[in-house]
MIGU-669409 format. One line per field, with one value per residue: x negated, y negated, z negated of N, C-alpha, C in turn. Coordinates in steps of 0.2 Angstrom, whole numbers. Layout:
<pts>
nu <- (X, ...)
nv <- (Y, ...)
nw <- (Z, ...)
cau <- (X, ...)
cav <- (Y, ...)
caw <- (Z, ...)
cu <- (X, ...)
cv <- (Y, ...)
cw <- (Z, ...)
</pts>
This chain:
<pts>
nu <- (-167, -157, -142, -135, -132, -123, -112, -121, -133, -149, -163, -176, -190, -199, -192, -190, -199, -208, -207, -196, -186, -179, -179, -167, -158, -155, -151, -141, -133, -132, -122, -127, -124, -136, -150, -159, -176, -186, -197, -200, -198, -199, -191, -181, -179, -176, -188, -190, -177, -169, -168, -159, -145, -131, -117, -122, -131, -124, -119, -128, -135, -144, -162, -171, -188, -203, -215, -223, -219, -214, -203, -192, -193, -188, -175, -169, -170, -162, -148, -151, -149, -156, -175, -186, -203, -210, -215, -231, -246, -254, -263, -277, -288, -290, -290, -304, -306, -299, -299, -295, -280, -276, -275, -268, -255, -256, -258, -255, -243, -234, -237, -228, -216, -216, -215, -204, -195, -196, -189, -178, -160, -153, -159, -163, -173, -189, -198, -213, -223, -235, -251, -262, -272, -279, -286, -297, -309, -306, -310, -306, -295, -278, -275, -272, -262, -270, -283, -298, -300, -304, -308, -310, -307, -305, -291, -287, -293, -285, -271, -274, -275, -263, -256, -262, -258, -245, -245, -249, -239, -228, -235, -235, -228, -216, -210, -197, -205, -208, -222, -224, -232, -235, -243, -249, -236, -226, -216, -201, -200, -211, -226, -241, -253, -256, -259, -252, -242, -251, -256, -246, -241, -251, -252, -239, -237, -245, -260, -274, -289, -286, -290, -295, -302, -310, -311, -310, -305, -296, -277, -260, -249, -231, -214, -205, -191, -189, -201, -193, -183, -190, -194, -183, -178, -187, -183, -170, -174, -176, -186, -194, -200, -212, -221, -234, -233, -235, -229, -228, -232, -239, -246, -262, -268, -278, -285, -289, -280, -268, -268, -269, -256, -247, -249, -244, -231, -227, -232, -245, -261, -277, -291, -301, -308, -318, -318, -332, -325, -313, -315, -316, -329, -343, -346, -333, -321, -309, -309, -304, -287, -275, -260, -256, -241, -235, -232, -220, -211, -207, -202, -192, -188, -188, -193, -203, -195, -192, -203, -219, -220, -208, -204, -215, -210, -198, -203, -209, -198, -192, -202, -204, -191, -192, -205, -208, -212, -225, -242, -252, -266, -271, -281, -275, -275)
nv <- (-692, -678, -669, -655, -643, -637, -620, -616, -604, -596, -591, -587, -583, -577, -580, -576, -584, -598, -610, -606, -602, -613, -620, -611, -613, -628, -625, -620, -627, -635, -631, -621, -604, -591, -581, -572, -566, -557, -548, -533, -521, -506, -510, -518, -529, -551, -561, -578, -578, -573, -582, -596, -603, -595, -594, -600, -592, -580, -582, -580, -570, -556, -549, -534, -533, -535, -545, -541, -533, -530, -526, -526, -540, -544, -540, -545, -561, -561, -565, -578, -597, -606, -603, -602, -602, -597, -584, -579, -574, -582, -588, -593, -592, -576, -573, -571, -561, -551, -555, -548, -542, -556, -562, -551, -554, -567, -573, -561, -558, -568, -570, -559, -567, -577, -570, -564, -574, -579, -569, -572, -578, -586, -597, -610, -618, -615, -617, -618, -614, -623, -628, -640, -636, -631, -643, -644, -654, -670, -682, -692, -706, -712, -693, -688, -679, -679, -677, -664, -649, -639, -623, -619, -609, -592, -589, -601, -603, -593, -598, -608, -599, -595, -606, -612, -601, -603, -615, -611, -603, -614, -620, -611, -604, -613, -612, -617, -623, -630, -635, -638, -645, -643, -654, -653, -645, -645, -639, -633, -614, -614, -605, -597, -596, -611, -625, -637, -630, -618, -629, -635, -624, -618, -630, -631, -620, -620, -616, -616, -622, -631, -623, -623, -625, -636, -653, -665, -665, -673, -673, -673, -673, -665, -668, -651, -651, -663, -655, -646, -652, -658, -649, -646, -659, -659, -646, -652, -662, -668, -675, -668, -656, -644, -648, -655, -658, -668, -668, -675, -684, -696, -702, -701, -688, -685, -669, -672, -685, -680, -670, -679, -685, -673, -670, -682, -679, -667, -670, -665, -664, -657, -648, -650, -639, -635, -621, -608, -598, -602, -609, -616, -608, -619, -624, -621, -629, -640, -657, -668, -673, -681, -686, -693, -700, -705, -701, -691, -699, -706, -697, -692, -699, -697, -697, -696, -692, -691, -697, -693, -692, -689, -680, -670, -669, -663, -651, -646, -645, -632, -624, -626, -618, -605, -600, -586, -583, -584, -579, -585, -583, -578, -578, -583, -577)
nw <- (-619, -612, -611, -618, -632, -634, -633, -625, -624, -634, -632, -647, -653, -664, -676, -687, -695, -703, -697, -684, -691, -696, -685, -678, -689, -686, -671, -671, -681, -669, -660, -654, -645, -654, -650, -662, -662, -675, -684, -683, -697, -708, -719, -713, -716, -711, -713, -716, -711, -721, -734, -727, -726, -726, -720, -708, -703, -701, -691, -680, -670, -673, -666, -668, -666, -653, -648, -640, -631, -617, -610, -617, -619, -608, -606, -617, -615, -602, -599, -606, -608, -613, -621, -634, -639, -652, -658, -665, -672, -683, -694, -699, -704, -705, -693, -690, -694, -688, -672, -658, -661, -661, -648, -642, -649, -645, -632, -624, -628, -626, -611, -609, -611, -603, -590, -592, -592, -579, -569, -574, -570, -576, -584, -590, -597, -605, -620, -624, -641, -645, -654, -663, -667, -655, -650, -658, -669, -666, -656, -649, -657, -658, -654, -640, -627, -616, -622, -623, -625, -636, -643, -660, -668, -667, -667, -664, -650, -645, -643, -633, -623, -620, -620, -607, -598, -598, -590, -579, -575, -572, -561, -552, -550, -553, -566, -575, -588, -605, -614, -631, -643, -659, -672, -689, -698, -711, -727, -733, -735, -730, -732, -744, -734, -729, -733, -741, -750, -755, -763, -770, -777, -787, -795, -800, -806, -817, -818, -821, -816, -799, -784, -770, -752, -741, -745, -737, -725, -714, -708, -699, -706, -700, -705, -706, -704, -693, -684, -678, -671, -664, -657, -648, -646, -633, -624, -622, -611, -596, -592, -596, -592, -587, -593, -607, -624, -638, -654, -669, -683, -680, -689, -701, -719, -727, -736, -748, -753, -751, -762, -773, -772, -773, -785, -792, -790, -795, -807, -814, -817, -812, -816, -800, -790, -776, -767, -760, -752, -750, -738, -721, -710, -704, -692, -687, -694, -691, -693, -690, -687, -681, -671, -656, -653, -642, -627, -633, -638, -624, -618, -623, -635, -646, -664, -678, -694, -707, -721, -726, -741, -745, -738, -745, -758, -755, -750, -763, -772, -767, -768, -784, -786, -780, -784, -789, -776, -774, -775, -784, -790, -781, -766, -750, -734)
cau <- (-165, -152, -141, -133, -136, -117, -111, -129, -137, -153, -168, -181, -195, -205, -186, -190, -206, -207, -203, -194, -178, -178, -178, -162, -152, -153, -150, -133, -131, -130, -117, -129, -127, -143, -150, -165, -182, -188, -205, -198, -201, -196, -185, -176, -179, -178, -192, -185, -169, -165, -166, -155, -137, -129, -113, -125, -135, -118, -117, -133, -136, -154, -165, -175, -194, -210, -217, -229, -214, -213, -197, -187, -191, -184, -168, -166, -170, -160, -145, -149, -152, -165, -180, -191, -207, -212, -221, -238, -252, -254, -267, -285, -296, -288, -292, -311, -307, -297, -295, -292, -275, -273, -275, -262, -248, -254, -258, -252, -235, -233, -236, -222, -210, -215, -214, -197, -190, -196, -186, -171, -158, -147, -165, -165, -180, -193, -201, -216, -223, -241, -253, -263, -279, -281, -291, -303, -310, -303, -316, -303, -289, -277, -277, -266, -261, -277, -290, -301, -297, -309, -304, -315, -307, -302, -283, -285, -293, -280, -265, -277, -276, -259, -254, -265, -253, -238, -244, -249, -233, -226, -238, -238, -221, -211, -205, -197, -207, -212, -225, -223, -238, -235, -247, -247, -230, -225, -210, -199, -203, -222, -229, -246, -259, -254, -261, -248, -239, -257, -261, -241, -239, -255, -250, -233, -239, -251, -263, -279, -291, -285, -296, -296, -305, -314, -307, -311, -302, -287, -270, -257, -242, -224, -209, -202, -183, -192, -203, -188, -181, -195, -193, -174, -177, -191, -179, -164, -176, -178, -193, -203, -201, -220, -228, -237, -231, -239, -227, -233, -231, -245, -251, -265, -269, -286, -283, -289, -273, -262, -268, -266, -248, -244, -251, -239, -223, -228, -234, -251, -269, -280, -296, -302, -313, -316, -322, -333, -323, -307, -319, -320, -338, -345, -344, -326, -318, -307, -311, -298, -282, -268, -256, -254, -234, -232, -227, -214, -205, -204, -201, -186, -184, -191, -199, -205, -189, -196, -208, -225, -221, -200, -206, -218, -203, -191, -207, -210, -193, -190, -209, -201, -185, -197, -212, -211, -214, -232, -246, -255, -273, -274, -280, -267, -277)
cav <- (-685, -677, -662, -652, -636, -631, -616, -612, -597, -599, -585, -588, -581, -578, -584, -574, -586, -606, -618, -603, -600, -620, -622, -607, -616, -633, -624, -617, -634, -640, -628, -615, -597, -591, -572, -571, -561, -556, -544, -527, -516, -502, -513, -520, -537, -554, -563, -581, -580, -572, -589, -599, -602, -587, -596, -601, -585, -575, -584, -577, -562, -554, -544, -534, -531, -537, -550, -538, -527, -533, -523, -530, -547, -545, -540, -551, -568, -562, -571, -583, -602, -609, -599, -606, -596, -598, -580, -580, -575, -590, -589, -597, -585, -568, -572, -571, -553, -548, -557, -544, -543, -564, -560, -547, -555, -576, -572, -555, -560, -575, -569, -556, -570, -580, -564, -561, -580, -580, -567, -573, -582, -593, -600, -619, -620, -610, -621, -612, -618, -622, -628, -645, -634, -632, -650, -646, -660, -677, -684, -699, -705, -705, -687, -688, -673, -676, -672, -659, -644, -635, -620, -618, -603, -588, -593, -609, -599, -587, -602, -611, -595, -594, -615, -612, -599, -609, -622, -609, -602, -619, -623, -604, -602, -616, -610, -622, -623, -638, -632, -643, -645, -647, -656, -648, -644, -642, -639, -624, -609, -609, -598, -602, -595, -617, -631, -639, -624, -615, -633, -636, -618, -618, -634, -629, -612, -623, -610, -618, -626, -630, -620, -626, -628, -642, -661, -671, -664, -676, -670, -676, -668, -668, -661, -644, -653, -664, -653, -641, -657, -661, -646, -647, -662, -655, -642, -654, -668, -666, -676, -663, -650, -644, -654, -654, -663, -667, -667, -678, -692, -701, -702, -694, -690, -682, -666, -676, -687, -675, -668, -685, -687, -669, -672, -687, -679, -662, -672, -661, -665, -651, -649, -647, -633, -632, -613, -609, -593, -605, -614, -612, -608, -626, -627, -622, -633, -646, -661, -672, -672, -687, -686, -697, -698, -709, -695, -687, -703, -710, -692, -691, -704, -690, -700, -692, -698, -689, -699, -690, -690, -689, -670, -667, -668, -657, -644, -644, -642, -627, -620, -624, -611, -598, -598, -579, -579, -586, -577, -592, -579, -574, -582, -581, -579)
caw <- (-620, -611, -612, -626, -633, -634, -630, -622, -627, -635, -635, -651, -653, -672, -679, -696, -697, -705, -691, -682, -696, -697, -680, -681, -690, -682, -664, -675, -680, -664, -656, -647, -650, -655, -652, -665, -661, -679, -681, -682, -701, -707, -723, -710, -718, -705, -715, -719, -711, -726, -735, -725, -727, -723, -715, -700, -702, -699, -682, -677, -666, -671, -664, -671, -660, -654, -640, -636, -628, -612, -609, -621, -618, -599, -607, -622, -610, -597, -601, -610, -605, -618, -623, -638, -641, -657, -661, -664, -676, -686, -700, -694, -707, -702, -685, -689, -693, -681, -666, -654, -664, -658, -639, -640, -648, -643, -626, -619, -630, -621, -604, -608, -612, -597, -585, -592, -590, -572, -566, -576, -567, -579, -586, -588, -601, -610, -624, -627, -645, -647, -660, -662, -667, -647, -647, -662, -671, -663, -651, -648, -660, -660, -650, -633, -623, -611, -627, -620, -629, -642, -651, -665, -671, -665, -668, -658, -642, -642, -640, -627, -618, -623, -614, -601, -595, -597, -590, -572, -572, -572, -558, -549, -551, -552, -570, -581, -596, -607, -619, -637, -649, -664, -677, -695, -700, -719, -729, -738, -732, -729, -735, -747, -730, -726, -739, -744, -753, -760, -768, -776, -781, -791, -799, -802, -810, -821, -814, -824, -814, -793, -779, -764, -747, -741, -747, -731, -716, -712, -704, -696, -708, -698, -709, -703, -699, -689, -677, -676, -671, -659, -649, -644, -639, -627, -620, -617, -607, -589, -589, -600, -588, -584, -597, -613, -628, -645, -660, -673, -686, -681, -697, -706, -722, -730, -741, -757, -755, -751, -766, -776, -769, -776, -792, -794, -789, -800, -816, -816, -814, -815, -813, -793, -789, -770, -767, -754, -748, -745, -732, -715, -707, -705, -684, -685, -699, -689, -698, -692, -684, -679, -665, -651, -652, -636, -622, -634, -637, -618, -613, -627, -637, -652, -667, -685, -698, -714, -724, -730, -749, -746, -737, -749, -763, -754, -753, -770, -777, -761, -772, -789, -786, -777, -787, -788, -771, -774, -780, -786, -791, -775, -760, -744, -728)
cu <- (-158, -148, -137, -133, -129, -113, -116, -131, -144, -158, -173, -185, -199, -197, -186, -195, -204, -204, -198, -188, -177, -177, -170, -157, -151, -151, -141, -131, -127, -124, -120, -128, -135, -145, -158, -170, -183, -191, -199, -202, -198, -192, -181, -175, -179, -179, -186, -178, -166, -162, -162, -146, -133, -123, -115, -127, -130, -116, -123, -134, -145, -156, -170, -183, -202, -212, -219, -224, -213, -204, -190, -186, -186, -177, -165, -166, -166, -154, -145, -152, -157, -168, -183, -196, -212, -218, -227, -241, -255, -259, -271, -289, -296, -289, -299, -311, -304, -296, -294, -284, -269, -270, -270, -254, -247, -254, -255, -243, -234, -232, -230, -216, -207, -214, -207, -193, -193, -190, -178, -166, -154, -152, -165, -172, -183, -197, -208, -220, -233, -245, -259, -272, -282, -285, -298, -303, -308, -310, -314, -297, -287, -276, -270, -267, -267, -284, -292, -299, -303, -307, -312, -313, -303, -294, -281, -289, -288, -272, -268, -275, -267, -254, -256, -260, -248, -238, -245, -244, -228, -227, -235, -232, -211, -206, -204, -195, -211, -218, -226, -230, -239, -240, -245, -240, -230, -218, -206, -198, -208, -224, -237, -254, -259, -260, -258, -246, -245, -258, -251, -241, -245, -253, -242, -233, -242, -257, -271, -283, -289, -289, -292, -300, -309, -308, -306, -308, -295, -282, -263, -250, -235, -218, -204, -196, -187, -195, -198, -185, -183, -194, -186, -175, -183, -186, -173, -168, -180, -184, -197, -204, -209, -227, -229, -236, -233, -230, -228, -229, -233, -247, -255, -265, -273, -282, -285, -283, -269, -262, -266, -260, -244, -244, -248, -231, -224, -230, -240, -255, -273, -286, -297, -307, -314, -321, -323, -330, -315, -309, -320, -327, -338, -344, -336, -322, -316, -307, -306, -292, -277, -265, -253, -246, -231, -226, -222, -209, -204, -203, -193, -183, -186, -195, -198, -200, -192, -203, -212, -222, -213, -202, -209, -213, -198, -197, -208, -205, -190, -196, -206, -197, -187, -206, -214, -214, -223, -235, -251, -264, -274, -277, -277, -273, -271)
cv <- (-684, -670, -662, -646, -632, -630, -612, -608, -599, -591, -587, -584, -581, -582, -580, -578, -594, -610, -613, -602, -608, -622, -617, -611, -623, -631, -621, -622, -636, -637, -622, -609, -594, -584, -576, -566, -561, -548, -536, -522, -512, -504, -515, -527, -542, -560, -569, -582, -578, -579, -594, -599, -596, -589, -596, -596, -580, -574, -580, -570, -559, -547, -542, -532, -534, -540, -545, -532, -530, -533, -525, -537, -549, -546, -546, -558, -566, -564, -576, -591, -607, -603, -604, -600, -599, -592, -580, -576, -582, -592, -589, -591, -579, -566, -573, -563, -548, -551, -556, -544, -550, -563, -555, -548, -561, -575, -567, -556, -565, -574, -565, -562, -574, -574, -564, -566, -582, -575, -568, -580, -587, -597, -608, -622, -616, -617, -616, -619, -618, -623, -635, -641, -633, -637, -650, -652, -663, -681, -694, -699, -711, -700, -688, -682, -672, -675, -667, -652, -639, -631, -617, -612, -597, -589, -598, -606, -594, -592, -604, -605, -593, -600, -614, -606, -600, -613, -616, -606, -606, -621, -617, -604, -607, -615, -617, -623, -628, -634, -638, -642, -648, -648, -651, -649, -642, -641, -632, -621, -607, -609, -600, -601, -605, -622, -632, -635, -621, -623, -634, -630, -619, -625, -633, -624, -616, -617, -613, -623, -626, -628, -621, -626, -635, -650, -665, -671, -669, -672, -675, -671, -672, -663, -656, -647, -656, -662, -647, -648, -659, -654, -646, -651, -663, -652, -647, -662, -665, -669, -673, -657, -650, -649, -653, -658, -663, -669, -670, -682, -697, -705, -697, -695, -686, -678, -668, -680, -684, -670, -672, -685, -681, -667, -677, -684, -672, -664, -669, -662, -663, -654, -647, -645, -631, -624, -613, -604, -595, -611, -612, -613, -614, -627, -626, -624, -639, -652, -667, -672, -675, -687, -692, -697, -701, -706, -693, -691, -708, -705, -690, -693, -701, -696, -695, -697, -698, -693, -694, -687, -688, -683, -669, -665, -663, -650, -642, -643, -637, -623, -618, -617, -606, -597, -594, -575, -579, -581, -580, -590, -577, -579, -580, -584, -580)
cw <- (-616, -610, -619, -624, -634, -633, -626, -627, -628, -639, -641, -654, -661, -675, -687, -699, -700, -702, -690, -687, -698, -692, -676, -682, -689, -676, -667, -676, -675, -657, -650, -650, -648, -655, -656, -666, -670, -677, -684, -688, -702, -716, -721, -712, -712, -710, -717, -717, -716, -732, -733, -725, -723, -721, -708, -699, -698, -692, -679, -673, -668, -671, -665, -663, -659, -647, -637, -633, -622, -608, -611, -622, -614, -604, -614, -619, -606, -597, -605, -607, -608, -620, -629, -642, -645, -659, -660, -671, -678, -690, -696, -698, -706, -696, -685, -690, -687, -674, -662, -655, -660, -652, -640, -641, -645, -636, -622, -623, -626, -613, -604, -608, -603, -588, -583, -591, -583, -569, -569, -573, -569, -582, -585, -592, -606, -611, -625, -632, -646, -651, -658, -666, -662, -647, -652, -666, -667, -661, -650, -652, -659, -654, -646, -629, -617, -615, -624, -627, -631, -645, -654, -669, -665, -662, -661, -651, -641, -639, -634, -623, -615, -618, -608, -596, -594, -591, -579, -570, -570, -562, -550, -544, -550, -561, -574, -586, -598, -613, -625, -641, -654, -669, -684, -699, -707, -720, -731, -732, -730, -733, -739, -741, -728, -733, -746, -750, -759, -764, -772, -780, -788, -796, -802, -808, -817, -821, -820, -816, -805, -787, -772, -759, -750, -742, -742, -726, -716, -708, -703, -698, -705, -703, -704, -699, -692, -683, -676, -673, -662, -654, -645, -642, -632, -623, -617, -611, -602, -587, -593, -599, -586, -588, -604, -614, -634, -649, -666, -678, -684, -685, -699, -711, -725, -736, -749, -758, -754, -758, -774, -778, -774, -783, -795, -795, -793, -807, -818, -812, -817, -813, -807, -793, -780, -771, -760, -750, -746, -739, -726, -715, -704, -698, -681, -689, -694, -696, -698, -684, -683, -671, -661, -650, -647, -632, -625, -635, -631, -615, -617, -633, -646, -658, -674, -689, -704, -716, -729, -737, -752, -743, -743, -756, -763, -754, -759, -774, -776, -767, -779, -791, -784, -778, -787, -782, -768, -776, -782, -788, -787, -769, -753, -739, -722)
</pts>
């Protein structure tokens, strides 16, 4: 890795969202000033940045808006020397109802960013952020950035379509943009539409019996410091100009043990109920998913620090103090 982030300006994208307000305040950490994209309401709220320390928050420049403005990207990128595009439409079940919605923010938002960091001249790197449900189920493990790409859901067609433009503006254009792919990220602040979160909170609440999806799909959980961790070091490495990068621990672990684990570090073991309406449709259920972390440690030296069940502890004492943010009878698409 080479570089540093300070005194460089730093555009971010989705920074009211999980990774994105965590990837925030390590870009503050490390001496960048940071403008922040947050989704534009009429409360005026910037989602989790509000949770974050409000020393580094303070330093913050944000902006309220919407990828899907084309207009307003030009101007927000156009001085600034990092980019990381984070926003997206994220939930996989809600993208069976809508996914014209998808294409509009994952794809036509994305073209806006790369539009506007082409014409921008201090530009040294747009990260654009992808997702590890572009490969599908796992054909070869563990899964290396030349895995053929399968989206089984709506969601994960709209990133492919979403990379796949990166990667021709890279080519077209000459832009320099690394696109990161990150496996499944956990940790405070997501939200219970994730696993992790819907199976603590429910255990937390002592909610009665645990409902749940399917038991068998593995993942390949990385904690949030980490892939906020893992994209910086993407932007400051010259050799991960023009290239896709997985993200990872390279580890998996099957949601019956993750559920195991959480039931050890909460003290509660309830009965498990999976339901079939927390189930994907049976051709689109990735079944399993481990990251090849080779290329992102010989492109920047990047490895997963956080151990599995040492995340899973700081998630669950982040769930504890914001229980009421759960609604543990509901299901979170």
């Amino acid at each position: 890795m080479s570089g540093s982030l300070s005194g460089c300006r730093a555009f971010v994208t989705g920074a009211d969202g999980f990774i994105g307000s965590h990837l925030v305040e390590a870009l503050v950490a490390q001496g960048a000033q940071v403008r922040a994209l947050v989704y534009y309401n009429s409360w005026n709220t910037t989602g989790w940045l509000e949770d974050c320390d409000r020393h580094l928050i303070d330093q913050v420049e944000i902006v309220t808006g919407d990828v899907r403005d084309g207009e307003q990207m030009r101007t927000s990128i156009a001085d600034c020397d990092y980019v990381f595009h984070l926003a997206s439409l994220i939930a996989i079940p809600y993208s069976y109802a809508a996914p014209a919605s998808y294409v509009q923010t994952n794809v036509l938002g994305t073209l806006n960013i790369l539009q506007a960091a082409r014409y921008s001249d201090k530009l040294k790197r747009v990260v654009h952020v992808s997702t590890s449900e572009v490969y599908g189920s796992a054909q070869t493990v563990p899964i290396s950035e030349t895995h053929p790409l399968v989206a089984q859901s709506p969601y994960a067609a709209s990133k492919v379509g979403a990379d796949k433009l990166a990667e021709s503006f890279h080519l077209s254009f000459g832009l320099p943009v690394t696109t990161g792919r990150p496996f499944n990220t956990f940790g405070p602040r997501q939200t219970a539409r994730a696993v992790i979160p819907t199976i603590a909170s429910q255990l937390i609440a002592r909610s009665g019996s645990l409902r749940i999806g399917a038991l068998y799909p593995t993942r390949d959980f990385n904690f949030v410091g980490d892939t906020a961790a893992g994209l910086i070091a993407l932007a400051l490495s010259e050799e991960a100009e023009g290239e896709t990068v997985n993200i990872g621990s390279g580890k998996e672990w099957s949601i019956a043990q993750t559920v195991d684990l959480l039931c050890e570090i909460i003290g509660h073991t309830p009965e498990i109920l999976s339901e079939e309406a927390r189930q994907r449709p049976a051709d689109s259920e990735v079944a399993r998913l481990i990251a090849d972390t080779a290329k992102i440690g010989r492109l920047t030296g990047w490895q997963s620090s956080v151990p599995f069940r040492d995340g899973l502890e700081r998630t669950v004492r982040w769930i504890e103090r914001n229980i009421d943010k759960f609604d543990v009878d509901q299901y979170a698409r």
